[in-house]
N, C-alpha and C positions, 0 to 999 in steps of 0.2 A: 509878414513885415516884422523886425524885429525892431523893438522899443527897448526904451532904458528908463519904464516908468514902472512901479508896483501899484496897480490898483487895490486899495485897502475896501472900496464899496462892496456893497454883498453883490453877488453875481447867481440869478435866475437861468437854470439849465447849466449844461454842462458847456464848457468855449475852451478854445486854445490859441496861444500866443508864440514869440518867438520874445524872451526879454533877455537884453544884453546885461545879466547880474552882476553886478559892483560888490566890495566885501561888505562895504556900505551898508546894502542893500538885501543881502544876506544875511545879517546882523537884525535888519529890522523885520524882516521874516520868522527869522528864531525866535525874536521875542514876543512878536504878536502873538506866538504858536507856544509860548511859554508852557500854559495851563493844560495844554492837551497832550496823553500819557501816550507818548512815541515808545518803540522800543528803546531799549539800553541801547549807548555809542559804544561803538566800537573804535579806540584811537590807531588802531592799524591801517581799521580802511579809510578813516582821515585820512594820515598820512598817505598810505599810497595816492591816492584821488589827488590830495596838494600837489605829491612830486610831480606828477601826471602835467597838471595843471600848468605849475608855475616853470615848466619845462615845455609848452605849448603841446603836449602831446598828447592832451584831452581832446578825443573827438565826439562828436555829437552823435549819436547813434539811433534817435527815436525816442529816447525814454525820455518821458518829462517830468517835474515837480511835481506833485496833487496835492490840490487846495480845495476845503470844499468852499461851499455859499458863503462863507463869513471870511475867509481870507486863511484859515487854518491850514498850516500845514499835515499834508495827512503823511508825504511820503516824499522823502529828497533832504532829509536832514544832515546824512554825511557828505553829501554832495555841497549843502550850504558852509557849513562848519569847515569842509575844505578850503571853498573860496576864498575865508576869509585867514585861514591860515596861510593859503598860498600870497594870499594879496593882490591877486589879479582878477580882473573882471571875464568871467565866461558865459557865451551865451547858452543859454538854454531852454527849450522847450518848457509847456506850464501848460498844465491843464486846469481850472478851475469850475467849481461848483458841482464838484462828486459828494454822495452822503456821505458825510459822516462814519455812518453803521456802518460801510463796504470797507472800513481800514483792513478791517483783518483778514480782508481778502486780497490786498496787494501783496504783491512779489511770493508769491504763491507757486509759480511755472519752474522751472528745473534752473536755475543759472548755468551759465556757461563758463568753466574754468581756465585758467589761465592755460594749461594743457588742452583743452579745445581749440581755443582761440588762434596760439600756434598751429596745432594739427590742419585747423581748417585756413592756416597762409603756406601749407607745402611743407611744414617742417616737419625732419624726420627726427626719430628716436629722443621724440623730446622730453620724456622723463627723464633721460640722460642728461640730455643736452640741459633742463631747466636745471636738475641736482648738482654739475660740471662748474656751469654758472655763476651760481649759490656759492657755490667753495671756492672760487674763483673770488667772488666781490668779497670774502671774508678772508679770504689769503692777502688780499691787498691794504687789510687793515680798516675796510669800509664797512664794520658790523661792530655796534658797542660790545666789548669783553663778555660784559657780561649775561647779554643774551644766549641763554638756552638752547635755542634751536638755530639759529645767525637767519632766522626767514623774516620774522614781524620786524624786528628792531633794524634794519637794516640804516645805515646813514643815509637821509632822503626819500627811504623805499623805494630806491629805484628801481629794485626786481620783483615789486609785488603788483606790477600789473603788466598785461601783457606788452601795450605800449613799450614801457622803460624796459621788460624781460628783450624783446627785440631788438631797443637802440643797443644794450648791451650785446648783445651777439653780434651786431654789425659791427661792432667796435672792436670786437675780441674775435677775428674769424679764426676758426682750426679749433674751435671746441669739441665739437662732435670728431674730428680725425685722432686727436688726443686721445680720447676718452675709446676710440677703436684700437687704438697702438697701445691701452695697457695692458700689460704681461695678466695670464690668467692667475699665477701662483700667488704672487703679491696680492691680486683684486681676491684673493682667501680670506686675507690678513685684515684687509682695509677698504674700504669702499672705492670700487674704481670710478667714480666721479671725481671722488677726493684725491684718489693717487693722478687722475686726470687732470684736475687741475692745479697740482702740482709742477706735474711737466708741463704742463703750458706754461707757466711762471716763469720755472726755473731757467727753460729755453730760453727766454730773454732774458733771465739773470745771467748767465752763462754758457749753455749751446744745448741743441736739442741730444745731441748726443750724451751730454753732462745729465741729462735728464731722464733719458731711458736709462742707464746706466746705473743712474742710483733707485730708480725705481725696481729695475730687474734685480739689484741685488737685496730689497729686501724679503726673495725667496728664499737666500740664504745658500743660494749650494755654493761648496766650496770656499766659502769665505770664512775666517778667522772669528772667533763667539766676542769677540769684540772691537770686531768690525760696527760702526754704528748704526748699520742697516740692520745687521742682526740683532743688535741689541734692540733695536727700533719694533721688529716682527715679533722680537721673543716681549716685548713690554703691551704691544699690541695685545699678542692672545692672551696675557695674563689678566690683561683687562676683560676680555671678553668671558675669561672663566669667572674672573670677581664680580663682574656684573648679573652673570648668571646665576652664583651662589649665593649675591644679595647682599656680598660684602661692599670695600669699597669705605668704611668708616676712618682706615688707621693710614688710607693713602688716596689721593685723588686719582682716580680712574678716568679716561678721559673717555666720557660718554657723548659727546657732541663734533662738530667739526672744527671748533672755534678750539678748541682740547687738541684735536687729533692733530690739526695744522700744525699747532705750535708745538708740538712732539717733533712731525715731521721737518720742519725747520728748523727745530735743535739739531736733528741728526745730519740734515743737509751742512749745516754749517760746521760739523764738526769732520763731517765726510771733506769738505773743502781744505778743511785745515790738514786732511790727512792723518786726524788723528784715531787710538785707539779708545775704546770707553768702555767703564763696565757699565750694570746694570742700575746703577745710583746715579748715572750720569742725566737721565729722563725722568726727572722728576718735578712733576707744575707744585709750585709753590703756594698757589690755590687757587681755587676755582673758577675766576676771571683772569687765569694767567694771560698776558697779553702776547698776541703772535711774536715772535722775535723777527729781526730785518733779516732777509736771505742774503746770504754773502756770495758774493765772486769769490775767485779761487784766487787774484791778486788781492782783494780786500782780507780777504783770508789771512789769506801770509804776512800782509802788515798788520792785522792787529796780533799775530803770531810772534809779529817782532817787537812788538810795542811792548812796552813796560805798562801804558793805560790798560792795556787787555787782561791785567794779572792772572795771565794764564786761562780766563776764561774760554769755551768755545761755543757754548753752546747757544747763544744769540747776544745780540745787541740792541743799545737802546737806539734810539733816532739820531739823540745827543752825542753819542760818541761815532755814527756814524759819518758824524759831521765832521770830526776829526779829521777823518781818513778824506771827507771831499776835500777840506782847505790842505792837505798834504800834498794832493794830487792834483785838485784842482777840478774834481768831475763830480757828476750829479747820478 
């Protein structure tokens, strides 16, 4: 039977409950649990847990709180810290009146990764498919700049747990077909999740053909040295040798995907425009450079015409793409 009361009495033997927890009610558990030395929090796995939560796609699975005799929390700390970030009430299993002494024997067994958890629902090549994803939710502008890796800081955490890794793949289908359609020579260059989720983008900015297209030419045959693909592959590998050599001080290298994207999106839009570039033309202005907006090929051409564009190509801000919607009149 599940209740929406916390018994604070000491509790003889070990019992289990179903309690419907309030942030309320979370709050008053943490503090009772104030004095007793829990591991370090972890604010990633808050967050993911909240998004989970306050997105209904917290499912109950078994595990429950432990409290020992006195009301102490021995284990379920970011679970509670969640609730009260998410602000909704979730029910949860409670075990109380375990020792004390046995803390340091909990969650001890092997955990299951977000990569199991998929595996064991049918999905295939999903290191692809989770890494596709990733570049995917960070191409769309849903990863703060300046996140290092675009995995923990995600906006929401919506791909840090299996749950939200799923709703997002039912939402984005052709991940996994993307990520088999890129060119081998390029996936040399640049990580083919990346260049993956590239084209799956760009296909609905503009056509899938527009997308294999610019993808396959950043192999480079036959194309002009400032063609912007080439210049794109030839900035690529000089990264990878300065990365290697441990330079990297007198110019930003783009070591991440939040780096690489907005590379890539310089070039796409300069590809749009039709234009030539040399090798100054790919250069992040620092370190949290922000993705640039991918352009259509008519967006293209009007800020090509514009006097606002001064000649720019290689991305835009929000603000001026707004421009072009009240011109036009589309979103």
């Amino acid at each position: 039977m599940t209740t929406n009361t916390y018994q604070t009495r000491k509790h003889t033997g070990i019992s289990y409950s179903t309690i419907n927890i309030s942030p309320e009610m979370a709050r008053e558990m943490l503090v009772k649990s104030a004095d007793f030395q829990n591991r370090s929090l972890k604010n990633w796995r808050i967050d993911s847990y909240a998004a989970d939560m306050a997105a209904g796609r917290w499912r109950a699975n078994g595990e429950v709180l432990v409290f020992d005799k006195d009301g102490i929390l021995l284990d379920g700390q970011h679970r509670l810290h969640a609730i009260i970030k998410a602000g909704v009430p979730v029910v949860m299993g409670v075990c109380f009146g375990v020792d004390r002494d046995t803390a340091q024997t909990i969650d001890q067994g092997c955990s299951r990764t977000m990569k199991d958890a998929l595996t064991m629902d049918g999905a295939k090549n999903v290191a692809a498919v989770m890494a596709t994803a990733r570049a995917l939710h960070i191409l769309r502008g849903n990863v703060d700049p300046e996140c290092q890796t675009g995995r923990r800081h995600d906006k929401n955490a919506c791909l840090s747990t299996a749950g939200g890794m799923e709703q997002f793949l039912l939402a984005n289908q052709g991940i996994e077909d993307a990520w088999a359609m890129v060119p081998s020579e390029p996936a040399k260059v640049v990580a083919a999740t990346t260049l993956a989720a590239m084209m799956l983008e760009m296909s609905l900015v503009e056509s899938q053909e527009a997308a294999l297209d610019f993808v396959s030419g950043i192999a480079g045959d036959g194309l002009s040295k400032n063609d912007p693909r080439v210049v794109l592959r030839d900035r690529f590998i000089d990264d990878r040798l300065a990365i290697a050599r441990g330079a990297g001080r007198t110019r930003i290298v783009a070591r991440n995907k939040v780096q690489q994207l907005a590379l890539l999106v310089m070039a796409w839009n300069a590809w749009m425009h039709d234009a030539t570039v040399s090798a100054k033309f790919l250069i992040l202005k620092d370190r949290s450079y922000p993705i640039p907006v991918p352009l259509t090929r008519k967006q293209a051409d009007w800020f090509r015409s514009s006097a606002r564009a001064g000649g720019r190509v290689s991305g835009y801000s929000r603000g001026s793409l707004a421009d072009w919607r009240m011109q036009y009149g589309q979103e």
